[in-house]
C-alpha positions as CSV (number, residue, x, y, z in Angstrom):
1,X,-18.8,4.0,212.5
2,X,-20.5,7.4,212.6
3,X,-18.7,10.6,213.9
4,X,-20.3,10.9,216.8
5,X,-20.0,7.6,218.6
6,X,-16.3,8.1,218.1
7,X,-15.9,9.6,221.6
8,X,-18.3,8.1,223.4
9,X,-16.4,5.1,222.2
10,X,-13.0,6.1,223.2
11,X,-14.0,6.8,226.2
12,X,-15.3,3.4,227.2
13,X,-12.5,2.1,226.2
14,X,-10.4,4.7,228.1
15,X,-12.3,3.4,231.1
16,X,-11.9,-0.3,230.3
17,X,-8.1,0.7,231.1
18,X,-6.0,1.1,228.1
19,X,-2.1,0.7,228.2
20,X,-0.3,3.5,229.9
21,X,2.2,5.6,228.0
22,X,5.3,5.1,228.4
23,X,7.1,8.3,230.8
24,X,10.1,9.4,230.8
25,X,12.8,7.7,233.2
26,X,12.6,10.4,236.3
27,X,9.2,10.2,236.6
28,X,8.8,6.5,236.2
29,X,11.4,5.8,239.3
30,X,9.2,8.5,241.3
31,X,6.5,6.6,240.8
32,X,8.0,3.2,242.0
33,X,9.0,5.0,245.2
34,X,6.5,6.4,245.9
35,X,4.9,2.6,245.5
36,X,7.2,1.2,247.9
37,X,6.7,4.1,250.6
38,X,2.9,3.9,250.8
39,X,3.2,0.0,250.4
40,X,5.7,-0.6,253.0
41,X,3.8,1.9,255.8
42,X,0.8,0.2,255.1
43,X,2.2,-3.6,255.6
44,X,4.4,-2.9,258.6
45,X,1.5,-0.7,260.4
46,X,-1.2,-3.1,259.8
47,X,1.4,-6.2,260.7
48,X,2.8,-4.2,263.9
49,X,-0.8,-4.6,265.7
50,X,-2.5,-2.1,263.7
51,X,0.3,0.4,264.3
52,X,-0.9,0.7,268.0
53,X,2.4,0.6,269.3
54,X,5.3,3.3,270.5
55,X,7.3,1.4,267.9
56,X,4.9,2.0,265.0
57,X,4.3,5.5,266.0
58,X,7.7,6.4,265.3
59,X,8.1,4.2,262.3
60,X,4.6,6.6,260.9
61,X,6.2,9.3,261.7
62,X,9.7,9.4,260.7
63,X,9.2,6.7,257.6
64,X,5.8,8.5,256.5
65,X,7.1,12.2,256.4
66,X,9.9,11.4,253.7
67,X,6.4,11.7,251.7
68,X,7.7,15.9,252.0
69,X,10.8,14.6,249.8
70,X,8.8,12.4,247.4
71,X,6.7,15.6,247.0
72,X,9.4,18.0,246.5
73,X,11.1,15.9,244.1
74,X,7.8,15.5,241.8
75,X,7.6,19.3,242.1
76,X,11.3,19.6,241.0
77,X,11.4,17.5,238.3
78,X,8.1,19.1,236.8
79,X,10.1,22.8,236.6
80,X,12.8,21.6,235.4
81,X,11.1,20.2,232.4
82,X,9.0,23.5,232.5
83,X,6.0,22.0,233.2
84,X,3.1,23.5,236.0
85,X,3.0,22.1,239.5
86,X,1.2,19.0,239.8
87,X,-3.0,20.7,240.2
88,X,-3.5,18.6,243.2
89,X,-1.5,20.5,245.6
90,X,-4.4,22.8,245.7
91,X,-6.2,20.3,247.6
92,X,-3.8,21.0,250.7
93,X,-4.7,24.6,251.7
94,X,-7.0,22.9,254.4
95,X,-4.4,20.8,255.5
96,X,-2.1,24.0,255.8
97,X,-5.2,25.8,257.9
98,X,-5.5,22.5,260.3
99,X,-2.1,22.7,261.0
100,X,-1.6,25.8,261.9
101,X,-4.5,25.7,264.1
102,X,-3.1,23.0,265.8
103,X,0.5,24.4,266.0
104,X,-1.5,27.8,267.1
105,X,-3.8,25.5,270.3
106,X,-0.2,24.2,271.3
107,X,0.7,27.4,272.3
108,X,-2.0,28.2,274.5
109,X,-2.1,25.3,277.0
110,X,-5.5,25.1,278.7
111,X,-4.4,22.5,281.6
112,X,-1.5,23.3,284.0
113,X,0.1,20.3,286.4
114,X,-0.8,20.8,290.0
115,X,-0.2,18.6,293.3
116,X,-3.3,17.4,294.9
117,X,-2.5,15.9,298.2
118,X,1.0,14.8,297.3
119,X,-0.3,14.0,293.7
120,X,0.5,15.1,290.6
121,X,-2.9,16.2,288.7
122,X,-3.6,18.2,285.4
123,X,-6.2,21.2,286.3
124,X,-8.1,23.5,283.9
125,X,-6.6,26.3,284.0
126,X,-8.5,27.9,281.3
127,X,-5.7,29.4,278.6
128,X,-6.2,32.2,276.8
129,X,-10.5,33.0,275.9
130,X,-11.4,33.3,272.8
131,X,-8.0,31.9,271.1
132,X,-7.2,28.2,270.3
133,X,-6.3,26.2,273.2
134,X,-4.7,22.4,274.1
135,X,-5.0,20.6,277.2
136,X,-2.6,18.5,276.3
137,X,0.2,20.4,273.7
138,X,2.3,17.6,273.5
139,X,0.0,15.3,272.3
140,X,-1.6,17.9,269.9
141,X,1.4,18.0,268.2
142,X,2.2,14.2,268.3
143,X,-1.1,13.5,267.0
144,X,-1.0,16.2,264.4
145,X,2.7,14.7,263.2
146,X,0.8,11.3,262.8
147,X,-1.8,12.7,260.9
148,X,0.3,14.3,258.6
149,X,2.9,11.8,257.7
150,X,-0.2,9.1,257.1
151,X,-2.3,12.0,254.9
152,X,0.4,12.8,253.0
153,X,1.9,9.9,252.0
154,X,-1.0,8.4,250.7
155,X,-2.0,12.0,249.5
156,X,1.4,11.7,246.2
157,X,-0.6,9.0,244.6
158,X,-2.2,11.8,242.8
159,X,0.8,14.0,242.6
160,X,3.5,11.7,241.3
161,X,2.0,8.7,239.9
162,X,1.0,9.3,236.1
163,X,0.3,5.3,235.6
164,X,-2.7,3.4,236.2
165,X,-1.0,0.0,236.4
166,X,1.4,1.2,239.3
167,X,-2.0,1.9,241.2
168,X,-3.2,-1.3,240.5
169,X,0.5,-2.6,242.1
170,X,-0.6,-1.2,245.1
171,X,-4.2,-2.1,245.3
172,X,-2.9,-5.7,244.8
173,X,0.2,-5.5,247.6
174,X,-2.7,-4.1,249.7
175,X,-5.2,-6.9,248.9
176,X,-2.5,-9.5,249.2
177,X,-1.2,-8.2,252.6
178,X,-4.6,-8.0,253.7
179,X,-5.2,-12.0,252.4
180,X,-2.2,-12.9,254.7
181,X,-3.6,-11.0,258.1
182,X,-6.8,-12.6,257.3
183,X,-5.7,-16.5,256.7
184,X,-3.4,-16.0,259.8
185,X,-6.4,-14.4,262.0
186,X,-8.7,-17.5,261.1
187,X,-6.2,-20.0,261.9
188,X,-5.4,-17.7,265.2
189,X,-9.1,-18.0,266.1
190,X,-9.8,-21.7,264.7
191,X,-6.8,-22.6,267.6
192,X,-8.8,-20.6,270.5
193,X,-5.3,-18.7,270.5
194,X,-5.5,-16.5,274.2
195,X,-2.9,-13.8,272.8
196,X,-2.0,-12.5,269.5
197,X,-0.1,-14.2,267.0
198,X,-1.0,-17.3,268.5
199,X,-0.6,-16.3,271.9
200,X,3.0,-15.0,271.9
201,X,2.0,-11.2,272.9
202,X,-0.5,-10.6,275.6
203,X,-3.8,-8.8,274.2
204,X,-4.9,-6.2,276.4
205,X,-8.6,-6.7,274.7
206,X,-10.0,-9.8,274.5
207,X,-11.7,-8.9,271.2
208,X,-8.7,-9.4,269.2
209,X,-8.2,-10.2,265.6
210,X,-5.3,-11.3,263.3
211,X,-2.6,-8.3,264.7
212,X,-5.2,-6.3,265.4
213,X,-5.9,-5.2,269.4
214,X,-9.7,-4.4,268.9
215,X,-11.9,-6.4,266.4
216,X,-13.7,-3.3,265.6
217,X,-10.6,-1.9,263.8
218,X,-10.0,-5.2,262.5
219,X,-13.4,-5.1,260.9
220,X,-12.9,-1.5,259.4
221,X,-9.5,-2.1,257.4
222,X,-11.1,-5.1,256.2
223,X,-14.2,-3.4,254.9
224,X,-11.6,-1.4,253.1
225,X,-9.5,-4.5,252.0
226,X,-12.4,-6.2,250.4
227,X,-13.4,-2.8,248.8
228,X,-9.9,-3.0,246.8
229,X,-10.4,-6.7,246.0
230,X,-13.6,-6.0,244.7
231,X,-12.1,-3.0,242.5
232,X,-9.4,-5.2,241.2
233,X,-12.0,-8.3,240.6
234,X,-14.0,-6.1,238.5
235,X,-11.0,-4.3,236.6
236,X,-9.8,-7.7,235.4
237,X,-13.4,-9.1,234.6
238,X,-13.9,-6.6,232.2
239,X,-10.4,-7.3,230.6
240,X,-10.9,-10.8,230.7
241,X,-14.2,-10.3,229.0
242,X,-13.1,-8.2,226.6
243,X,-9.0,-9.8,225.4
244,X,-11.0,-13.2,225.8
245,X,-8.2,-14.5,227.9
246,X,-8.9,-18.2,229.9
247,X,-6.5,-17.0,232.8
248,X,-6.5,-13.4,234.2
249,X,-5.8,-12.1,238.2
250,X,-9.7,-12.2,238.6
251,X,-9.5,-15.1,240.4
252,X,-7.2,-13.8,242.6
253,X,-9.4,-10.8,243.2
254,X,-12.3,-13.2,244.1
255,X,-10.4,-15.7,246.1
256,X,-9.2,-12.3,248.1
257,X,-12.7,-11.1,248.7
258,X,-14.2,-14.1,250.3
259,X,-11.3,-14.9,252.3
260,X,-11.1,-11.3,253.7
261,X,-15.0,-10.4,253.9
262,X,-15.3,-13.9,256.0
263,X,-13.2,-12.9,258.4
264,X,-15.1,-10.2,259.6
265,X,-18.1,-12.2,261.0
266,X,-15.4,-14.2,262.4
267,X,-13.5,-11.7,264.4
268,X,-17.3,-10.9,266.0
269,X,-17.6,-7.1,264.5
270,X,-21.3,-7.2,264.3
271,X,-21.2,-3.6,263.1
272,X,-19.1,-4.0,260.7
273,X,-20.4,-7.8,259.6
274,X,-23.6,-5.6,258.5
275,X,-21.8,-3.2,256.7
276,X,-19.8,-5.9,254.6
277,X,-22.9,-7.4,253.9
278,X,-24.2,-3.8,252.1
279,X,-20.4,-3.6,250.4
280,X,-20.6,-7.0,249.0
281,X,-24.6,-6.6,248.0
282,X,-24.0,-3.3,246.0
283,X,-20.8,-4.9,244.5
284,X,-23.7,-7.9,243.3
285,X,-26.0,-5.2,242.1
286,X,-23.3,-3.2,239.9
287,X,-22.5,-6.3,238.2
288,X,-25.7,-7.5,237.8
289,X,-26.4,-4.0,236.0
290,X,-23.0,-4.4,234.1
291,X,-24.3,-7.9,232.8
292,X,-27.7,-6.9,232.1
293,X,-26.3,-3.2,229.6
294,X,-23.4,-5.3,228.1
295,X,-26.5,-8.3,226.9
296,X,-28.3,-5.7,225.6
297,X,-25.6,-3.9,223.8
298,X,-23.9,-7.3,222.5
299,X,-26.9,-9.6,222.5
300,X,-27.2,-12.9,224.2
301,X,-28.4,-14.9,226.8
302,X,-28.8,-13.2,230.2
303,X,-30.1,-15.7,232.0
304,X,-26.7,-17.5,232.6
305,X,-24.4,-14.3,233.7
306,X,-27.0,-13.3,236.0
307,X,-28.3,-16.8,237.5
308,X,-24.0,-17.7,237.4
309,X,-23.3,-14.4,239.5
310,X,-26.1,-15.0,242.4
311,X,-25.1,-18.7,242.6
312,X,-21.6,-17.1,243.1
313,X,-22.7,-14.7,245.9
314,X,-25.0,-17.4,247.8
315,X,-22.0,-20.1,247.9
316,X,-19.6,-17.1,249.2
317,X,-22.3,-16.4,251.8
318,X,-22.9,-19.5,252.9
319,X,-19.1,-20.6,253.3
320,X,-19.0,-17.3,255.1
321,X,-21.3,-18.4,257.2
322,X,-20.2,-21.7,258.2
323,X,-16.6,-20.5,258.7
324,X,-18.1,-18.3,261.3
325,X,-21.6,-19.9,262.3
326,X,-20.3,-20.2,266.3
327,X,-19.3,-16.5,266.6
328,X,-22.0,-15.5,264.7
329,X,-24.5,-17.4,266.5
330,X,-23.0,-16.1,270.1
331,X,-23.1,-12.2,268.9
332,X,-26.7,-13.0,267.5
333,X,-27.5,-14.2,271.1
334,X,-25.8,-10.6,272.5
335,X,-27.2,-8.7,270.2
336,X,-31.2,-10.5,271.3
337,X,-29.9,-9.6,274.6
338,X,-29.1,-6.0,274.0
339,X,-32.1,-5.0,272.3
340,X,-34.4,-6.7,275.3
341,X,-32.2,-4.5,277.7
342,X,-33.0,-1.3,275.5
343,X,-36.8,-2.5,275.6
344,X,-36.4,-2.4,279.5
345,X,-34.2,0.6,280.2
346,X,-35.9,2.6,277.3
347,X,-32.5,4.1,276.0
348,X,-29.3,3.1,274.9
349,X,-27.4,3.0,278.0
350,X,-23.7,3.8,278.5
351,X,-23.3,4.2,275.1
352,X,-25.9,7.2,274.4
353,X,-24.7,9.0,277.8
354,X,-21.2,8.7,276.6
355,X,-21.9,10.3,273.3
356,X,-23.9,13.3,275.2
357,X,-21.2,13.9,277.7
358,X,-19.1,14.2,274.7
359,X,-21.4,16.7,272.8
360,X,-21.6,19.0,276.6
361,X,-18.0,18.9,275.7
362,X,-18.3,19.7,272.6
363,X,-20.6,22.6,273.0
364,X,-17.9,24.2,275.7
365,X,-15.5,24.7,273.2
366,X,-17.6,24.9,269.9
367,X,-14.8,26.6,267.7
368,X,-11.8,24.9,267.9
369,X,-12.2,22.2,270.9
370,X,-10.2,21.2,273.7
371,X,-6.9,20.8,271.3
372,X,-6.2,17.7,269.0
373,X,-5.6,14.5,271.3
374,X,-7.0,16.1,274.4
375,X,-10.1,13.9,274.8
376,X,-9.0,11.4,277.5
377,X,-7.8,14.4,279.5
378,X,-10.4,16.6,279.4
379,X,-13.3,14.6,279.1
380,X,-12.8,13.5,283.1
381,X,-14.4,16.8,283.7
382,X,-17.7,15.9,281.8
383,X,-17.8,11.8,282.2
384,X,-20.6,11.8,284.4
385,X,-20.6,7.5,284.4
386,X,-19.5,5.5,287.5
387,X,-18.6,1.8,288.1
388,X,-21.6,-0.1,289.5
389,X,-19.0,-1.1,292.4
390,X,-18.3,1.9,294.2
391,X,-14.6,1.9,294.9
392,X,-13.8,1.6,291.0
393,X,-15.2,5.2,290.8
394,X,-15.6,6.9,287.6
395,X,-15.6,5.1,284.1
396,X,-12.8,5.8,282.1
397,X,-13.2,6.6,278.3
398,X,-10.0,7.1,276.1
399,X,-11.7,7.2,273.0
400,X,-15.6,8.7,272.7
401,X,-16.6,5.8,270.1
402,X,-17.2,8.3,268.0
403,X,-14.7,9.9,266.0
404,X,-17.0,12.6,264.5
405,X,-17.8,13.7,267.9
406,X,-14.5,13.5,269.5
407,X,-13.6,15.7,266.7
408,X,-15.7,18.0,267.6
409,X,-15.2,17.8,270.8
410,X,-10.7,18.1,270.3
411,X,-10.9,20.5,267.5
412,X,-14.3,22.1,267.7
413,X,-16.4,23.2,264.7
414,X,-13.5,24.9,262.7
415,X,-10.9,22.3,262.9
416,X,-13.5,19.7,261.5
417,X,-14.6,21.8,259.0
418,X,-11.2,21.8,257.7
419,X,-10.7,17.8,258.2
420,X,-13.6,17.7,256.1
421,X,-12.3,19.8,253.9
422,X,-8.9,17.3,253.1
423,X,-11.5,14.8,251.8
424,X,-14.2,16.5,250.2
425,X,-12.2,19.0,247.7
426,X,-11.1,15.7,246.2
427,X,-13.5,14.1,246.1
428,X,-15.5,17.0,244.2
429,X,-13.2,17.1,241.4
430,X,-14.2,13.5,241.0
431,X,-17.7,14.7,240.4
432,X,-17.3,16.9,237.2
433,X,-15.9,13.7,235.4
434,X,-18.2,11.2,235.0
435,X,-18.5,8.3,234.5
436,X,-17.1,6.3,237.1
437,X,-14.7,3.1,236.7
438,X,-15.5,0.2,238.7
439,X,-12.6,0.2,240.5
440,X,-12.4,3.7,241.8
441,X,-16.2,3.3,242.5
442,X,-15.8,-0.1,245.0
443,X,-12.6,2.2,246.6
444,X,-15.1,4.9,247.5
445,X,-18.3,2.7,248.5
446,X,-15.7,1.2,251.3
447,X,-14.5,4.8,251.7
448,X,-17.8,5.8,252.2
449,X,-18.8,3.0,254.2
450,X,-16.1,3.3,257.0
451,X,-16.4,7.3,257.5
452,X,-20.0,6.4,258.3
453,X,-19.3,3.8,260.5
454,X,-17.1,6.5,262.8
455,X,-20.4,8.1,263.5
456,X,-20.7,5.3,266.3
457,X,-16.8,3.4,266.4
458,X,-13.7,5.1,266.4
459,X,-12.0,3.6,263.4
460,X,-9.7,6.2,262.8
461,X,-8.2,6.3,266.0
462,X,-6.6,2.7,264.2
463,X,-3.2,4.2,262.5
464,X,-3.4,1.0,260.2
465,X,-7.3,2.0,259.5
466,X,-6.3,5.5,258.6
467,X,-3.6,4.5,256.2
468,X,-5.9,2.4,254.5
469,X,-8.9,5.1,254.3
470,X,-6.3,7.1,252.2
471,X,-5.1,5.0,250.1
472,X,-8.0,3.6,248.8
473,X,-9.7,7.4,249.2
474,X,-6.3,8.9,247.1
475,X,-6.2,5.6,244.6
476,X,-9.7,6.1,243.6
477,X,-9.3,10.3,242.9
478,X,-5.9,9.5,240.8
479,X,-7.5,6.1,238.7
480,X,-10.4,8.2,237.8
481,X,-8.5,10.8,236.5
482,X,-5.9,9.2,234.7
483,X,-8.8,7.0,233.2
484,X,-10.6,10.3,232.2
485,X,-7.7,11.2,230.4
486,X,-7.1,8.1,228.9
């Protein structure tokens, strides 16, 4: 072996996931708590309708801010063994800054309570100029607790755990949680179930899937879920490949993706049907590349592998698409419909209207916005849609079904600069440590894949979606590192 391949060997092997040291006692419990705190908000959000209940809020909110303690007791335990502060806290100064401009708009309401011919109304009163402002404080603050407790707890995965197999845990309780919501969802629609959970609790959408109220929400966390099955499929491809083992979790991890991934054309998410579609193509491609640089470093046939892995992919489609072939069929049919509508009108519709009375909002307040969770509220003012039967009046929009506008519009150009912010500072330090694992790369495609679908959906208005955004976002920055320093 010559000198200088030594590295570059170690550090494919590094990546291939060697065995973790052992730690010392202390931080190994940590890390197990900090397992069961993220794993546990996760499963009883995404099982308690998507966390779209009073009950879950609280449950986010009280069970999700012990992530504080978890912190300061990974902070502890480092000085007292003399060691630096974990170098991820760094990451939070823009959480700090959001928060206080939040804390800061709550104490400038911009909407007093009035009574209107016996009625009591909320009026724009206007606050302080030039200062942050909330319509609504009260919410602000709720939503901004949420927020929080959800960011933070998945944010100690790169503080406290210092083992690559404990993120793996979780990836899997995540996968396997997600299997389960999906089986029970297909069976739920299979029966023609009129409620959730087979009928027992009254949906107030009709688009409903599994435990989730809207399908759209439904189809986000599962672009994620199938993002972590892929991760995990690949991770124990390559270890299967390489200890030469006949039984390994891969099966697990493919089993997972097809049963997941095929209920998203099932729950009739067109959107996000199309975006699976480009999740589990690029997943294809990477391993067709994989195959194609391991035959040429190992020698071999590569004809089988590759012809073996398409077969693989068509069969998944297909069964896909027989599972779901009536939905599918009826949302093809809407969608032949919608597009000869846009043909005729010329434009969008409701939709684009909505998303520029949502930008005049916007523009009004282009600093720090109309205060976090204000939207519904203000957004009366600028909603210039009606009902096509005149006594329904104006159309009411709780969400702008678009969360990168809505932010905008709540927290103006500052406050998303600073959201922004609590992602990308991350996800840079990612970027001077190439190259990339498998695993932490399918995390961030889904990642990726789901902040870009909330330029027309409002997927993280979902508590369950937003708990699965950071845990896959945070799993992918602390697996990358750890592999990079093997």
């Amino acid at each position: 072996m010559n000198a200088p391949d030594l590295p570059v060997q170690l550090a494919q092997a590094g990546s291939a996931g060697l065995p973790d040291r052992p730690q010392p006692r202390g931080a190994h419990l940590l890390q197990l708590a900090t397992l069961l705190h993220v794993a546990s908000l996760v499963v009883f959000t995404s099982w308690d309708f998507g966390g779209e209940t009073d009950l879950a809020r609280v449950a986010i909110n009280g069970w999700g801010l012990l992530a504080v303690v978890i912190m300061g007791s990974a902070c502890t335990l480092r000085w007292r063994r003399h060691k630096s502060l974990p170098s991820g806290l760094r990451w939070l100064w823009p959480l700090a800054c959001f928060n206080a401009l939040v804390i800061a708009s709550a104490q400038n309401p911009s909407f007093t309570r009035a009574l209107v011919n016996g009625a009591e109304v909320l009026m724009n009163s206007g606050g302080r100029p030039g200062w942050p402002s909330s319509a609504q404080p009260v919410l602000s603050l709720r939503a901004l607790c949420q927020f929080d407790a959800i960011y933070l707890t998945c944010f100690n995965l790169t503080v406290v755990v210092i083992q690559r197999r404990i993120l793996r845990r979780l990836l899997f309780v995540f996968t396997a949680n997600s299997l389960l919501l999906a089986v029970m969802g297909t069976f739920q629609k299979l029966a023609h179930a009129p409620g959730l959970y087979f009928g027992m609790v009254h949906s107030p959408n009709e688009t409903f899937f599994a435990s989730f109220i809207y399908h759209n929400h439904w189809g986000a966390f599962t672009l994620l879920a199938t993002a972590a099955a892929l991760g995990l499929l690949f991770h124990h491809l390559r270890h299967r490949q390489q200890d030469g083992r006949k039984h390994s979790p891969a099966l697990f991890g493919l089993v997972a993706t097809l049963f997941i991934a095929a209920s998203v054309p099932l729950s009739a998410s067109r959107s996000c049907t199309v975006l699976l579609l480009f999740l589990l193509t690029g997943a294809l491609l990477s391993w067709l590349r994989r195959c194609y640089r391991d035959t040429r470093a190992n020698g071999g046939s590569l004809l089988l592998p590759m012809t073996l892995s398409v077969a693989v992919f068509a069969v998944g489609l297909g069964a896909i698409f027989l599972l779901g072939r009536p939905v599918i069929e009826a949302r093809l049919d809407t969608t032949r419909q919608q597009v000869e509508d846009l043909r005729r009108r010329g434009d969008f519709g409701a939709r684009q209207q909505l998303y520029a009375d949502t930008w005049h909002m916007a523009r009004d307040q282009p600093w720090f916005g109309w205060g976090l969770g204000s939207y519904a509220t203000v957004f009366r003012i600028y909603n210039s849609q009606y009902a096509v039967e005149p006594w329904f009046g104006q159309t009411f929009y709780a969400e702008a079904h678009s969360d990168w506008l809505q932010s905008l519009a709540e927290v103006g150009l500052i406050g998303t600069a600073l959201l922004l912010l609590t992602g990308l500072l991350p996800l840079v330090s990612l970027l001077r440590h190439p190259p990339w694992h498998e695993l932490p790369r399918a995390l961030l495609a889904g990642c990726g894949l789901v902040a870009l679908y909330a330029w027309v959906e409002f997927p993280f208005a979902n508590p369950a979606v937003m708990l699965a955004f950071w845990l896959c976002f945070f799993t992918a920055v602390r697996y990358h590192k750890l592999t990079v320093q093997g």
